[in-house]
C-alpha positions in Angstrom: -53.9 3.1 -57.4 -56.7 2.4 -55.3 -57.0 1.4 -51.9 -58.1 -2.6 -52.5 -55.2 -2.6 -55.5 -52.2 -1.6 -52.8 -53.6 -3.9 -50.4 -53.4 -7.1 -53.1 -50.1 -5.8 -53.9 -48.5 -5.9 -50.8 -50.4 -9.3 -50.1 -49.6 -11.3 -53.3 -46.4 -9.5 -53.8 -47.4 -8.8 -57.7 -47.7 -5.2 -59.4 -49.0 -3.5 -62.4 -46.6 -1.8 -64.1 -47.9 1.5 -62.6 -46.9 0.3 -58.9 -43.2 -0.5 -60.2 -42.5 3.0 -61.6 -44.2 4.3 -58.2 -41.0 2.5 -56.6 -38.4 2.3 -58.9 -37.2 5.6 -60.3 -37.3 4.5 -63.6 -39.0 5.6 -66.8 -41.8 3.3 -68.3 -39.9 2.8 -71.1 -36.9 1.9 -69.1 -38.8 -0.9 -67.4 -40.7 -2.0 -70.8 -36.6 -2.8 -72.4 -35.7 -4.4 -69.9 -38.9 -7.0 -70.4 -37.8 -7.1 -73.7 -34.5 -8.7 -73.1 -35.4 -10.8 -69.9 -33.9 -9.0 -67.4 -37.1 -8.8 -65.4 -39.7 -11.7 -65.4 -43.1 -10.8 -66.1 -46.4 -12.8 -66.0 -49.5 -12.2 -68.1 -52.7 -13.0 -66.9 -55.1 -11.9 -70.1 -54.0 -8.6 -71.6 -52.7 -7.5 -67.6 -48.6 -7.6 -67.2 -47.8 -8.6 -63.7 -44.7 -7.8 -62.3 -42.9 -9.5 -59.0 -41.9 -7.1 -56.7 -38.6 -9.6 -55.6 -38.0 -10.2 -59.0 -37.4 -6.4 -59.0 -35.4 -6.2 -56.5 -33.1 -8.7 -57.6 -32.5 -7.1 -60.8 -32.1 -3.9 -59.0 -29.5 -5.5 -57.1 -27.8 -6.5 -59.9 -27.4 -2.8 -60.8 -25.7 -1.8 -57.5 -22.3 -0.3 -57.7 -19.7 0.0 -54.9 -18.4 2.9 -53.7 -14.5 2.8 -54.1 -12.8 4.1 -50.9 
């Protein structure tokens, strides 16, 4: 990712799919299913999938379990 891209990321708050799996330890494939079946919002601009860094978050959140004790 270059330079100008991380800038506009952290700006905008949007993300190529590359910058998610940077932060999220999840295989692309992983990320791609959960697209699939809405769990994580996407918005196309052309042919380029753009990604909110919240919105992942939020689902992420969603995922947290509790430690009993």
């Amino acid at each position: 990712m270059t330079t100008k891209e991380t800038a506009t990321t952290r700006l905008n708050g949007w993300t190529r799919i590359g910058g998610v799996l940077e932060q999220v330890p999840v295989s692309k494939r992983t990320l791609l299913r959960w697209q699939a079946q809405g769990r994580i919002p996407v918005t196309k601009v052309g042919r380029v999938t753009l990604y909110r860094l919240s919105d992942i978050e939020k689902m992420l959140s969603k995922l947290t379990v509790r430690a009993i004790g």
